[in-house]
C-alpha positions as CSV (number, residue, x, y, z in Angstrom):
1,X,63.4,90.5,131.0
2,X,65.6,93.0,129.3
3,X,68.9,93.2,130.0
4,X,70.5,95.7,128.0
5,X,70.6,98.7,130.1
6,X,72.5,99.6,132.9
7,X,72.7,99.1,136.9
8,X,75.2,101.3,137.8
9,X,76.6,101.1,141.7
10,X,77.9,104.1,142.8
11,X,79.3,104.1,146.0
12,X,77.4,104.9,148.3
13,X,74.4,104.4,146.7
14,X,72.7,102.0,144.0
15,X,70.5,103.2,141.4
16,X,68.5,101.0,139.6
17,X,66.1,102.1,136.8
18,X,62.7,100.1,137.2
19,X,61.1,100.5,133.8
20,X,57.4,98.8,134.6
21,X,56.5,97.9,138.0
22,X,53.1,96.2,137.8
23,X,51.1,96.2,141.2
24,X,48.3,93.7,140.9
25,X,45.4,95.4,143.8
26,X,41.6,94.1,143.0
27,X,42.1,93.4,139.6
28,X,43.7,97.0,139.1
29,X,47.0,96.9,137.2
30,X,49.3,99.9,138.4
31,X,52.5,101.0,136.4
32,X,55.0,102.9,137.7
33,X,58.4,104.6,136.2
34,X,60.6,104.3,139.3
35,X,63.7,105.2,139.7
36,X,65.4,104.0,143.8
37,X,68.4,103.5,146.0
38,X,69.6,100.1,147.6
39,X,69.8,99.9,151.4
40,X,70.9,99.0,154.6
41,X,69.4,97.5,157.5
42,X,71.2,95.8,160.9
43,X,70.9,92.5,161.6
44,X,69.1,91.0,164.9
45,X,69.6,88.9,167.8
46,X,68.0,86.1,166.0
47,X,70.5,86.0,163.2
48,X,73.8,86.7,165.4
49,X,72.4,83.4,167.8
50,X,72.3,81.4,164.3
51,X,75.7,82.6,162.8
52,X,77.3,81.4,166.3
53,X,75.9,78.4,167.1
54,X,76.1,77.3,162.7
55,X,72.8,77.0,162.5
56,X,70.9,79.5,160.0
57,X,67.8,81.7,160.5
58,X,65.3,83.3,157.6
59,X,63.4,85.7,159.1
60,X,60.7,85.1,156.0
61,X,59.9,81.8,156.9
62,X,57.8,82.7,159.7
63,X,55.6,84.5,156.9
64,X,52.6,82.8,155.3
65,X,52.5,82.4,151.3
66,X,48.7,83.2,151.7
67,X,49.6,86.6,153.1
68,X,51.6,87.7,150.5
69,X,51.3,90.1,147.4
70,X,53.2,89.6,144.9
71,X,55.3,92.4,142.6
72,X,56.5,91.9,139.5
73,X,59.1,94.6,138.0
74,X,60.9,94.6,134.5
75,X,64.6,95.8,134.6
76,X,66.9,97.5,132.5
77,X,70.5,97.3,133.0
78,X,73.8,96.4,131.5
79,X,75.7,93.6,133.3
80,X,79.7,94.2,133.6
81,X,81.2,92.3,136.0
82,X,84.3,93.6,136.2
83,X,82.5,96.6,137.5
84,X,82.0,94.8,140.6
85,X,85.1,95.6,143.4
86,X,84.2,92.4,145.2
87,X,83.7,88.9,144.1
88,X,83.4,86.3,146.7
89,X,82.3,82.8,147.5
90,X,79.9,83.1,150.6
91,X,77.6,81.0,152.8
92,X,74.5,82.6,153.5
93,X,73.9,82.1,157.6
94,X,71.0,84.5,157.9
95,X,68.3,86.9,156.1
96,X,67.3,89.0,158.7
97,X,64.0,90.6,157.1
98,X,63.2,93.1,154.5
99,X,62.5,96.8,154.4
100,X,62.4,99.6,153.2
101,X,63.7,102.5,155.1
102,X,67.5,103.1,155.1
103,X,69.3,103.7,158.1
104,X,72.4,104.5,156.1
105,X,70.7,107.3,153.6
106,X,68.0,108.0,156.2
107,X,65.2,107.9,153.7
108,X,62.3,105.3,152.2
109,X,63.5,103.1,149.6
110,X,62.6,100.1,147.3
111,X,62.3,96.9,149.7
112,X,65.0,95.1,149.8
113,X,66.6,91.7,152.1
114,X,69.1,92.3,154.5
115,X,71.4,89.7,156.5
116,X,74.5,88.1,157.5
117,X,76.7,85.8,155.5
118,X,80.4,84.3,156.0
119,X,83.1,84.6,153.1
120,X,84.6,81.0,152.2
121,X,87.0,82.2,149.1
122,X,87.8,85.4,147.5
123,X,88.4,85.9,144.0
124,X,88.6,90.0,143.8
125,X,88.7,92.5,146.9
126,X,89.6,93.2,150.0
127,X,87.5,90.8,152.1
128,X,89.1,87.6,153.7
129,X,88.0,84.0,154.3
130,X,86.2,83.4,157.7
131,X,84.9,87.4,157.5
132,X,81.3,87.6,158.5
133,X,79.5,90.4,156.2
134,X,76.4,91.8,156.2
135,X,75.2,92.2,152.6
136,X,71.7,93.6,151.2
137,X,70.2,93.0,148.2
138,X,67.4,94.4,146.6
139,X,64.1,92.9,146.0
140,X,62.2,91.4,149.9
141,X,59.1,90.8,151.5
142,X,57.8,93.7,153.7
143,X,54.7,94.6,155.0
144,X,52.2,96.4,153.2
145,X,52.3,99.5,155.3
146,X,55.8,99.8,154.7
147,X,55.5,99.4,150.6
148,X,53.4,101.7,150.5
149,X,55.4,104.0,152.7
150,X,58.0,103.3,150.0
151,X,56.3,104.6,147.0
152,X,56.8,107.8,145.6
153,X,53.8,110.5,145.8
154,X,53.2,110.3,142.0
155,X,52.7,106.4,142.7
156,X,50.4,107.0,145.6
157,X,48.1,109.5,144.3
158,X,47.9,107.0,140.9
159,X,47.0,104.1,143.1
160,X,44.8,106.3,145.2
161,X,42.8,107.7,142.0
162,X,42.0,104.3,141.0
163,X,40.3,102.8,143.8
164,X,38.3,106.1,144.4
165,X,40.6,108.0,147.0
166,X,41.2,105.3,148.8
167,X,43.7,102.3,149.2
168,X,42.6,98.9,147.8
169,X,41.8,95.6,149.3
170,X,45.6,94.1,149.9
171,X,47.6,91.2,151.7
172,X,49.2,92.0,155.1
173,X,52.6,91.6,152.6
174,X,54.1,92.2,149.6
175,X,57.2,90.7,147.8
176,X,58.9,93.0,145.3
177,X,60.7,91.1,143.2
178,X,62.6,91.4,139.9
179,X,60.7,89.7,137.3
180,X,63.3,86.3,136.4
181,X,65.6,87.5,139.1
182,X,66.4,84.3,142.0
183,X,65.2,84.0,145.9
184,X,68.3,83.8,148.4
185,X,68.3,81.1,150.4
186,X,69.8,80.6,153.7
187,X,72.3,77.9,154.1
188,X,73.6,77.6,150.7
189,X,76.9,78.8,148.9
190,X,77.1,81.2,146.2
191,X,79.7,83.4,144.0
192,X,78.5,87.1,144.6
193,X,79.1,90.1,142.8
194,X,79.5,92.9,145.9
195,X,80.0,96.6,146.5
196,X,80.5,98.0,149.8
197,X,78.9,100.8,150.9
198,X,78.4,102.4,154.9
199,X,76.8,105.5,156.4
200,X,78.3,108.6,156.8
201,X,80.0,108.4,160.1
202,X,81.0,104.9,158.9
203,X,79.0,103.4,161.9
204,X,77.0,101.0,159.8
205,X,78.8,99.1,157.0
206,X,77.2,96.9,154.5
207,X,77.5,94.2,151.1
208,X,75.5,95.0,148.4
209,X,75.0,92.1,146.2
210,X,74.3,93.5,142.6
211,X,73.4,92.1,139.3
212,X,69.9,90.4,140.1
213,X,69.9,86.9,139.0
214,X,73.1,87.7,137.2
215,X,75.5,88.8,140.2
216,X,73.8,85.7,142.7
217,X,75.3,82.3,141.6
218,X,74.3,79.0,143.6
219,X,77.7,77.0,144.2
220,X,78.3,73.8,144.7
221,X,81.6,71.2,144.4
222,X,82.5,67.9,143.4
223,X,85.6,67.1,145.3
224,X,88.0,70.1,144.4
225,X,86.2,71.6,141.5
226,X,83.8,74.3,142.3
227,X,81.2,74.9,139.8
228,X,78.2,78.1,140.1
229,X,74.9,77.6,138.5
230,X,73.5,79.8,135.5
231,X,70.5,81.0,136.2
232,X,69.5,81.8,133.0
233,X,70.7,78.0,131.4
234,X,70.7,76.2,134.3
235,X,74.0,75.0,133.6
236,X,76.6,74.8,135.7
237,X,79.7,76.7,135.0
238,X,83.1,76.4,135.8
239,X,84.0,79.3,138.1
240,X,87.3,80.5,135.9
241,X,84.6,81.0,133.3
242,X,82.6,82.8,135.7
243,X,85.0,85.2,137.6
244,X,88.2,87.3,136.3
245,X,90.1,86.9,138.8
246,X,92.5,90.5,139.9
């Protein structure tokens, strides 16, 4: 995957330029030039129960592998992460789902997985240790109905001429996913490049965690030392090589 471009976060919203989304339907491979906005979504009872009691909850767990299509997009975009306001070490207590309909800019967008996680250290911004968050991060699992709801018309009508006016044969799911890029995991630590963002009115509030593979680092210590995994090496870096602090 190419990561020269750009992903530019401008508050409030993220753009992210998708350069080929391949949709595998029936054989048919579907191309797209895409161009979307991160989101927001509000976490559930579910998750709140599991942040109280310390226990964690994945809302995708409950989903089948067999029942889900997968997407594979290539990316362009230049990492700088000193563009990031907000650099944190987190524990990830819940993903609450994926969608793709924004509450915050009231419109379809790509999916994305939403949920709650608890800062343990900050290394640049305003948050504070013990502060529960709720983040998003593009690229989730949502069903069918709703990918396609999240597609522009130009998409559509492309996907629509190929299997002769109608919609293929598909899974009751379908993961969009960065090609390369990492799955969250509930109950783990990781160093997280973040932008805040929140709806007009300010009533819902939100984390986006940027950078792909890139801006998600598993952490992990040995006694006092904290180290973060490279996802690209596997190697585990010490995290003054990893953060700037400000």
């Amino acid at each position: 995957m190419r990561k020269h471009g750009s992903q530019r976060i401008v508050k409030p919203k993220m753009y992210t330029f998708i350069a080929v989304s391949i949709l595998v339907l029936c054989g048919v491979g579907i191309y797209a030039l895409v161009s979307r906005n991160s989101v927001n979504n509000e976490p559930n009872m579910s998750s709140q129960a599991a942040i109280q009691s310390n226990r964690t909850y994945n809302a995708y767990a409950s989903i089948a592998t067999s029942d889900i299509q997968n997407v594979g997009s290539e990316v362009d975009f230049v990492w700088n992460p000193d563009e990031y306001p907000i650099v944190a070490l987190v524990y990830v207590n819940s993903i609450d789902g994926g969608r793709t309909y924004s509450p915050v800019f009231e419109q379809y967008v790509a999916p994305h997985t939403y949920g709650k996680m608890t800062v343990r250290e900050t290394y640049r911004g305003g948050v504070k240790a013990g502060q529960e968050l709720s983040y998003s991060r593009l690229g989730g699992t949502v069903s069918y109905e709703d990918y396609w709801k999240s597609l522009n018309k130009q998409q559509q009508d492309k996907i629509l001429y190929l299997n002769g006016g109608k919609q293929p044969a598909h899974k009751a799911y379908v993961k969009d996913k960065s090609i390369d890029d990492i799955d969250l995991e509930t109950g783990k630590e990781y160093v997280v490049f973040l932008t805040p963002q929140s709806s007009k009115n300010g009533a819902v509030q939100e984390y986006v965690i940027g950078g792909y593979e890139l801006g998600l680092r598993e952490a992990k210590r040995s006694g006092t030392e904290l180290t973060v995994l490279n996802n690209k090496t596997k190697h585990w870096d010490k995290i003054d090589d990893v953060v700037k602090k400000k």
